[in-house]
C-alpha positions as CSV (number, residue, x, y, z in Angstrom):
1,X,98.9,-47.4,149.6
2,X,98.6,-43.6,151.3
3,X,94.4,-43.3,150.7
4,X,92.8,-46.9,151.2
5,X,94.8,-48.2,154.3
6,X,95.1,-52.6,153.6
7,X,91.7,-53.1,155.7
8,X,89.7,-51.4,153.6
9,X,90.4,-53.1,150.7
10,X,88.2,-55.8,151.4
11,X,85.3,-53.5,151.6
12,X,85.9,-52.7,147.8
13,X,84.2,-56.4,146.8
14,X,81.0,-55.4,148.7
15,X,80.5,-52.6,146.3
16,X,76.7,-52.3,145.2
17,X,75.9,-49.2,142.6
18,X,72.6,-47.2,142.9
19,X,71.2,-44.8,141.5
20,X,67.7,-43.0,141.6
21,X,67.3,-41.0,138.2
22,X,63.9,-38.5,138.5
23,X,65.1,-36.9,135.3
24,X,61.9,-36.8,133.2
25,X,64.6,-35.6,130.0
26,X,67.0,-38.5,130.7
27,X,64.4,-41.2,131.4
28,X,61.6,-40.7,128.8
29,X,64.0,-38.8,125.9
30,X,67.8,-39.2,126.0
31,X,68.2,-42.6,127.5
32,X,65.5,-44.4,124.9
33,X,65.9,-42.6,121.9
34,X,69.8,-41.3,122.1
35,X,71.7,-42.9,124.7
36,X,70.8,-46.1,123.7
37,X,71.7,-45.9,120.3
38,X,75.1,-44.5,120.7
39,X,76.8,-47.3,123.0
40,X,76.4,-49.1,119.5
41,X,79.0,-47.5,118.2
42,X,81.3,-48.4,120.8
43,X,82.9,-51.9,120.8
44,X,82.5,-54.2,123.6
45,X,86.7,-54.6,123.7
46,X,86.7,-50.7,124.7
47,X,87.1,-49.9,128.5
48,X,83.8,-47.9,130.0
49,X,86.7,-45.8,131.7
50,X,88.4,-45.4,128.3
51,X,85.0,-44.0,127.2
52,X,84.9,-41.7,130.1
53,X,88.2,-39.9,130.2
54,X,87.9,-40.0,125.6
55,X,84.6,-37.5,126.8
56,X,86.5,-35.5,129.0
57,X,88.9,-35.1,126.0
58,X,86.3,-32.7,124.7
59,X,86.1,-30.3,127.6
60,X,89.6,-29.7,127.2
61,X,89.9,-28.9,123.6
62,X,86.9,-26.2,124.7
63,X,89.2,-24.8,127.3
64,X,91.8,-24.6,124.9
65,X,90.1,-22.5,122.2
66,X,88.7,-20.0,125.2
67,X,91.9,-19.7,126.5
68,X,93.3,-18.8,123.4
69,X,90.6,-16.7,121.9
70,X,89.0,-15.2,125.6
71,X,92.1,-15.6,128.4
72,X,90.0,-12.7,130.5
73,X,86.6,-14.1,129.7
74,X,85.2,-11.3,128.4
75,X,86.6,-11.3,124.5
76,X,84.1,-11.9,121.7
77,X,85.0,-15.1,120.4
78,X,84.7,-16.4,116.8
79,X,80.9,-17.8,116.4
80,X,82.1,-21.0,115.5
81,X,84.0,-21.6,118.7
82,X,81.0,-21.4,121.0
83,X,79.0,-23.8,118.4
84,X,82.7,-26.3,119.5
85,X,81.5,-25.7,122.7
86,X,78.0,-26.9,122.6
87,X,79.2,-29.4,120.7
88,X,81.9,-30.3,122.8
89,X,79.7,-30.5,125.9
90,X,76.9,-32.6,124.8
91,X,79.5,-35.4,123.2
92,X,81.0,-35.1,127.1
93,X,77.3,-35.7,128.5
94,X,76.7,-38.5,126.3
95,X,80.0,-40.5,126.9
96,X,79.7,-40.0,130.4
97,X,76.2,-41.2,130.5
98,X,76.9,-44.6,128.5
99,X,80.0,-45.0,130.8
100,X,77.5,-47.3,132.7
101,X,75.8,-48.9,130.2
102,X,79.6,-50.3,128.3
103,X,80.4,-51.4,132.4
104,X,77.1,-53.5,132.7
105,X,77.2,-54.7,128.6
106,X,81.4,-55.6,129.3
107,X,80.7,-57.3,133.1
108,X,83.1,-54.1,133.9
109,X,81.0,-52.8,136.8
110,X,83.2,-52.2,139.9
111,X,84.2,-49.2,142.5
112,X,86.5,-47.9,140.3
113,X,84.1,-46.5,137.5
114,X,82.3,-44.9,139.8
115,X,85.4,-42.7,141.2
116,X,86.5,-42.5,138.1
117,X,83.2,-41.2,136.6
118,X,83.0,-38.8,139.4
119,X,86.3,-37.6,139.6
120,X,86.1,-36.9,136.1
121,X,82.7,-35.2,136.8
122,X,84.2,-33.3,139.6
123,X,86.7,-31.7,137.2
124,X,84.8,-30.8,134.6
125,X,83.0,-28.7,136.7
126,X,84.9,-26.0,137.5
127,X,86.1,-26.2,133.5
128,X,82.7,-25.4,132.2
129,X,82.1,-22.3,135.1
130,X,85.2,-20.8,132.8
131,X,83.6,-21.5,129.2
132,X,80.1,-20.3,130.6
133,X,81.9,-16.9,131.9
134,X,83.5,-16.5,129.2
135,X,80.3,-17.0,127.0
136,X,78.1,-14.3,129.3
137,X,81.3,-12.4,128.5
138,X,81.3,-11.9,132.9
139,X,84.9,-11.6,132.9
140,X,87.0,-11.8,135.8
141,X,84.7,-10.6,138.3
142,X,82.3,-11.3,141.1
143,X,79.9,-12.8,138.8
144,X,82.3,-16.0,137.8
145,X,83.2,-16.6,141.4
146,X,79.3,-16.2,142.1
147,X,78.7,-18.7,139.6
148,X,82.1,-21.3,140.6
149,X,80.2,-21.3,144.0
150,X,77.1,-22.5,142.7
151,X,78.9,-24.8,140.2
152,X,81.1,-26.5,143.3
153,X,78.0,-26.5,146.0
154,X,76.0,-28.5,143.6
155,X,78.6,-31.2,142.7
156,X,79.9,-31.1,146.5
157,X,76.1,-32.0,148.2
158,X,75.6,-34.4,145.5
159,X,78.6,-36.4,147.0
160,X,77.7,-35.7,150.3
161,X,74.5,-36.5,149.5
162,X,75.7,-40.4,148.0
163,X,78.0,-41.2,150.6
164,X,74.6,-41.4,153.3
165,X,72.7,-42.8,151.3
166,X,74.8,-45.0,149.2
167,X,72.6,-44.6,146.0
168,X,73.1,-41.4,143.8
169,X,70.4,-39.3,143.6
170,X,69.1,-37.0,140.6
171,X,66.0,-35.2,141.0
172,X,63.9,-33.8,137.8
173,X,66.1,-31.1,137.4
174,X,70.2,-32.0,138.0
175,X,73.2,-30.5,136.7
176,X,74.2,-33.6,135.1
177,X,71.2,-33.4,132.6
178,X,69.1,-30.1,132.8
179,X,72.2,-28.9,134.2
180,X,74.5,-29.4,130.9
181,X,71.9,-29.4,128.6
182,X,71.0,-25.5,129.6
183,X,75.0,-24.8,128.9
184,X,74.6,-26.3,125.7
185,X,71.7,-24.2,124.7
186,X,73.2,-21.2,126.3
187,X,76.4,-22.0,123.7
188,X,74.0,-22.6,120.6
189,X,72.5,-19.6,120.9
190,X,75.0,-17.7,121.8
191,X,76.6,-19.0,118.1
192,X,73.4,-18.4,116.8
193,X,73.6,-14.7,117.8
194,X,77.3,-14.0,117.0
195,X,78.5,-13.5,120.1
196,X,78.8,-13.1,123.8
197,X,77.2,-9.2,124.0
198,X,73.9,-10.6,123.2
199,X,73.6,-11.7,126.9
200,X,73.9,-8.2,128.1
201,X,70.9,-7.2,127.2
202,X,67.8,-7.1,129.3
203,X,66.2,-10.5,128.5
204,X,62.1,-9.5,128.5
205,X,62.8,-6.6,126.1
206,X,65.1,-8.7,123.8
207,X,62.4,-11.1,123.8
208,X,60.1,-8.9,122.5
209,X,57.7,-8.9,125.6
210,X,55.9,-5.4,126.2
211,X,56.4,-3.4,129.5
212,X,53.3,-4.5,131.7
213,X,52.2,-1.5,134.6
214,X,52.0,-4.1,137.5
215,X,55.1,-5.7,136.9
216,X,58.4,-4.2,138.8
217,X,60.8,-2.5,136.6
218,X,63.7,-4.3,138.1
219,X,62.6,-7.0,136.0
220,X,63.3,-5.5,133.1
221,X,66.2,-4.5,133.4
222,X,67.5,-7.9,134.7
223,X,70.0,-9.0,131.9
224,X,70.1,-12.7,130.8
225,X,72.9,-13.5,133.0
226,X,71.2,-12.5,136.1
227,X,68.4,-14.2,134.8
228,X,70.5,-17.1,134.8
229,X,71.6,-16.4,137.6
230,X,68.8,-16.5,139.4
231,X,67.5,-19.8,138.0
232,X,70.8,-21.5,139.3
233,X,70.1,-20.5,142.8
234,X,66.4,-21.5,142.4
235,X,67.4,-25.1,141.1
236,X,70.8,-25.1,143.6
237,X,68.6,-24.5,146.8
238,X,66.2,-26.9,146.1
239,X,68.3,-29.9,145.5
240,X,70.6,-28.9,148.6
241,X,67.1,-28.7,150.2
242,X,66.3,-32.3,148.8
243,X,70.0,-33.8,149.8
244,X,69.3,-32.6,152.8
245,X,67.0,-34.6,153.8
246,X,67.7,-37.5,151.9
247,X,71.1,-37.9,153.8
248,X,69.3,-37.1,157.3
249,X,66.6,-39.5,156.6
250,X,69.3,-42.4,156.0
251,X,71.0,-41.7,159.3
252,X,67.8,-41.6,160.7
253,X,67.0,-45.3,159.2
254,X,70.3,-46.6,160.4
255,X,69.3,-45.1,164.0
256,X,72.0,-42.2,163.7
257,X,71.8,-39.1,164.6
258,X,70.7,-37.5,161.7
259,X,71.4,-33.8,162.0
260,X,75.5,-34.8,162.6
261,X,75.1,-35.4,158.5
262,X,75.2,-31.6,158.2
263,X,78.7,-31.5,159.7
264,X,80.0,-32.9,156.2
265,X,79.4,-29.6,154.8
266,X,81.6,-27.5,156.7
267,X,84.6,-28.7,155.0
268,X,83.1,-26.8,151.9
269,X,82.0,-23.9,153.6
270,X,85.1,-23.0,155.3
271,X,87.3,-23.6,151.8
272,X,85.1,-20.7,150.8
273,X,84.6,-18.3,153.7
274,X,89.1,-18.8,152.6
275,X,88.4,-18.9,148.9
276,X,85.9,-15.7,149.4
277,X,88.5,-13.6,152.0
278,X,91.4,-14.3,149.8
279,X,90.0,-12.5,146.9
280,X,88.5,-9.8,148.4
281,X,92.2,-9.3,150.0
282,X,93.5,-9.5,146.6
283,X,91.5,-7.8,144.1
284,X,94.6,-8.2,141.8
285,X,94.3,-11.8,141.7
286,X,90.5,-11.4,141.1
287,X,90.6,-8.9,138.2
288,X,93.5,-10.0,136.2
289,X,94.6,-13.8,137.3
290,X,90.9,-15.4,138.3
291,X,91.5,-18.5,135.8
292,X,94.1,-19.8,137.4
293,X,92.3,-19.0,140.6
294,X,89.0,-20.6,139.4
295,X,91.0,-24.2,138.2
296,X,93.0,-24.1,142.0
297,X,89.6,-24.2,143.4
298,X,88.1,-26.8,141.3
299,X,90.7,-28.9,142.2
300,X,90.5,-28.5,146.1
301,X,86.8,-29.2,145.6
302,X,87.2,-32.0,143.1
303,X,89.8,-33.6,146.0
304,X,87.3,-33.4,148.8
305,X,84.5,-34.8,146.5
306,X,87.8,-37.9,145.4
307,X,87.8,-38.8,149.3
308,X,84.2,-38.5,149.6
309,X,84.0,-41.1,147.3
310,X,87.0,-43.4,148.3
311,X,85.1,-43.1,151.6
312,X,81.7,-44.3,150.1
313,X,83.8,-47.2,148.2
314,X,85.4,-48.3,151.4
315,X,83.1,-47.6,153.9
316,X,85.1,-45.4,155.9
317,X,84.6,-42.1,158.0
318,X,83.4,-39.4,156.6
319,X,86.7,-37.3,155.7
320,X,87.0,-33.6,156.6
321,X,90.2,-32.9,156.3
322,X,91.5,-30.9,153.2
323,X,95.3,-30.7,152.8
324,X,95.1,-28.2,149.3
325,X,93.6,-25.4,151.8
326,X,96.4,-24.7,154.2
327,X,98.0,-22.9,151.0
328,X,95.0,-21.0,150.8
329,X,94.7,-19.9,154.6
330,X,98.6,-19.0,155.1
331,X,97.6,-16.5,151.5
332,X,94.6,-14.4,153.7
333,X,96.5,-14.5,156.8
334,X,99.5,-13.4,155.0
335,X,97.2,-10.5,153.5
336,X,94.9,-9.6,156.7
337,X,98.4,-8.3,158.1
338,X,99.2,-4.9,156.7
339,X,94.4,-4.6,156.8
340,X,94.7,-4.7,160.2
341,X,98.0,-2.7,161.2
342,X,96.6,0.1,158.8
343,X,92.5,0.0,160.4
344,X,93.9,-0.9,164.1
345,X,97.4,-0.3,164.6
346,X,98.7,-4.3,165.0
347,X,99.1,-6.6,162.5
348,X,102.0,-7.7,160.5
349,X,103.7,-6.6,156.9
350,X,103.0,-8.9,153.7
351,X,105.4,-11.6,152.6
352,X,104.2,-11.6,149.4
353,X,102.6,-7.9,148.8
354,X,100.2,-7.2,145.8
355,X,102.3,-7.5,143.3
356,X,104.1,-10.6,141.3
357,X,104.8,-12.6,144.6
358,X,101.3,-12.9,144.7
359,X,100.7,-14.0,141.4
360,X,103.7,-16.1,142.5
361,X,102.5,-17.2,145.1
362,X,98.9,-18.2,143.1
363,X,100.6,-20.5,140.4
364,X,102.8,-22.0,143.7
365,X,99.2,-22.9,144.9
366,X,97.8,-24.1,142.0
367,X,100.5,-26.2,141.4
368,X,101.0,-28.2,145.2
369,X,97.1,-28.7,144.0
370,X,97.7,-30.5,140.8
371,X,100.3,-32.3,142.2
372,X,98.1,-33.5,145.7
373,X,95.5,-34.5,143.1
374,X,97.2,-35.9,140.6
375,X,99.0,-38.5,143.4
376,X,95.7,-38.9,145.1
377,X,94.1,-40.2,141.6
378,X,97.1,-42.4,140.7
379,X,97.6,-43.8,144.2
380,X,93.6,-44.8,144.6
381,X,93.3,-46.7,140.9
382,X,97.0,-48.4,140.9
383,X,95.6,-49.9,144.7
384,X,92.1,-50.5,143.9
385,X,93.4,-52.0,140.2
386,X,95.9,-54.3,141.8
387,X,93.1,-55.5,144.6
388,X,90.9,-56.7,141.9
389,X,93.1,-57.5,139.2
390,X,92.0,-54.8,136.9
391,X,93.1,-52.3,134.4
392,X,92.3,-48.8,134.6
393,X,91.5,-47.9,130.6
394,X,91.4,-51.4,129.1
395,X,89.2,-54.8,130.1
396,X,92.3,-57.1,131.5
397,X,89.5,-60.2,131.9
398,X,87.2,-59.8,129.0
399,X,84.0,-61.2,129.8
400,X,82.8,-64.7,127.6
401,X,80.8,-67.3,127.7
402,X,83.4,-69.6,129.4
403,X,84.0,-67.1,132.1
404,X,80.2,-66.8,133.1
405,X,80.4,-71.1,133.2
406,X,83.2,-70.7,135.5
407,X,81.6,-67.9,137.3
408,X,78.6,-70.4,138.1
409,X,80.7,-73.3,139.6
410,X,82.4,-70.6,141.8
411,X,79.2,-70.0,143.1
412,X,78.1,-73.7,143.3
């Protein structure tokens, strides 16, 4: 045990899940009418995490055709590869909204779905900022790092969010349903159309809507990634906004200070003040090896949101410490150098230059990242499994009508 330390384990069997759902699409269309119809077709002897990570399964086969067909992002693909990705996207959505419902219909409920749901969640985040660039056809540019940001910030606050309040939140419009569902249009249509160039066209004139006098002319020349853009930030400021104070207004009922809530979210803002300096240092890395770049920072966020929720599980301090950054900070030091000794006359030569120590130096990076992760994930289930006698991806107790009897005359 390296992440839950032996007296927190007892905190795992006071676990509660809530959840607040304001999601008019989820409550009043997908949950009666699809949700509910597809956990039929999955047997009650199949693990809710099994279901989980079998959705995740289709994220990666999407990664795997854009990586193939668009490396740089900003390739025309073949039109039946961004219909795969719709596709792809909304099976993901669905599994990992019936998660829950298998958990509750299998007696599987527990801590562990919920960090497994998330950090499945917290991954896929990051993945789908690639497929999305790569459909705009943004490239390797500003605009994907623009849109990582948002992508990260969202997912990040959310957890944040959870671990004050202890219930998960989603407000009418969340990136787990509007949020994916607007991909998955985006995807359809971009099938629809053929390809990726269709987005870089002003969106009022491609939709046919005549130039008006008192309207700015900015506006139409906005293309429909801006637009999107735009929309993102609109939705992305107004749940941080609603976080906010959700997670000050639970300190503030517990009589904590509220406003010391606010100091979970510098961890996040100083990965990407490092993030942010790092490629502006290295424009190579951000023009010709941002993948790589963009999956390296999907994991260092998708390990603070892992000990966010470890945190929430155990209820433990709030953690601020992110080990996959130092990397990251030694990389813009290591650049700032020869910057300041040529604007200033001090500073100090490159280690790793420009060049292919860089790159290097990147994949180095991104690899101490997978490898942090990857232990953090193992080491949390294989302790919280063997706490409560559980299996990760298959039911170990299956639940019967013998084990609800004894169940009662335990708690007789």
């Amino acid at each position: 045990m390296v992440y839950i330390r032996l007296e927190q384990l007892p905190r795992l069997k006071e676990y509660k899940y809530s959840s607040i759902d304001r999601s008019l699409l989820s409550r009043y269309i997908l949950k009666p009418y699809w949700w509910s119809q597809v956990i039929k077709l999955f047997p009650l002897s199949m693990a809710p995490n099994a279901i989980t990570l079998s959705g995740f399964g289709f994220v990666i086969v999407n990664i795997l055709t854009m990586l193939y067909y668009t490396p740089t992002l900003d390739q025309n693909c073949p039109p039946w590869v961004y219909l795969s990705w719709a596709i792809g996207l909304f099976l993901y959505q669905t599994f990992d909204a019936i998660d829950g419902t298998q958990a509750r219909r299998t007696r599987q409920s527990g801590p562990l779905g919920e960090l497994f749901d998330h950090g499945v969640d917290a991954l896929n985040t990051s993945l789908e900022v690639l497929l999305f660039s790569a459909c705009m056809n943004f490239g390797q540019s500003w605009k994907t790092v623009v849109i990582l940001f948002g992508s990260m910030l969202t997912f990040y606050v959310q957890t944040w969010d959870e671990y004050h309040t202890k219930t998960l939140t989603l407000g009418l419009v969340s990136g787990p349903v509007e949020g994916i569902l607007t991909l998955c249009v985006v995807y359809a249509v971009t099938w629809w159309k053929g390809s990726g160039e269709y987005w870089q066209q002003p969106m009022l004139p491609a939709l046919g809507m005549p130039y008006l006098e008192f309207l700015p002319k900015a506006l139409y020349r906005f293309d429909w990634g801006e637009v999107y853009m735009f929309y993102g930030t609109l939705v992305l400021g107004l749940n941080c906004i609603e976080s906010a104070r959700n997670a000050m207004a639970a300190r503030r009922e517990r009589g904590q200070q509220a406003r010391q809530a606010l100091l979970g979210l510098l961890p996040f803002a100083g990965t990407w003040v490092l993030l942010v300096s790092y490629l502006a240092l290295q424009p190579n890395i951000l023009h010709n090896h941002l993948v790589p770049f963009v999956v390296y920072g999907g994991l260092i966020n998708a390990y603070s949101v892992g000990q966010m929720i470890t945190a929430h599980l155990t209820k433990s301090e709030f953690p601020y410490q992110n080990v996959l950054v130092l990397p990251l900070a030694y990389g813009v030091l290591d650049s700032l150098g020869p910057i300041l000794q040529a604007r200033f006359g001090f500073g100090w030569p490159s280690a790793l230059g420009d060049g292919v120590y860089q790159v290097a130096f990147l994949f180095t990076c991104l690899g101490w990242a997978i490898g942090v992760h990857a232990s953090f994930v193992v080491d949390v289930i294989v302790t919280i499994c063997d706490y409560l006698d559980i299996w990760c991806l298959t039911i170990k107790h299956p639940y019967t009508a013998e084990t609800e009897e004894t169940d009662g005359k335990k708690i007789k």
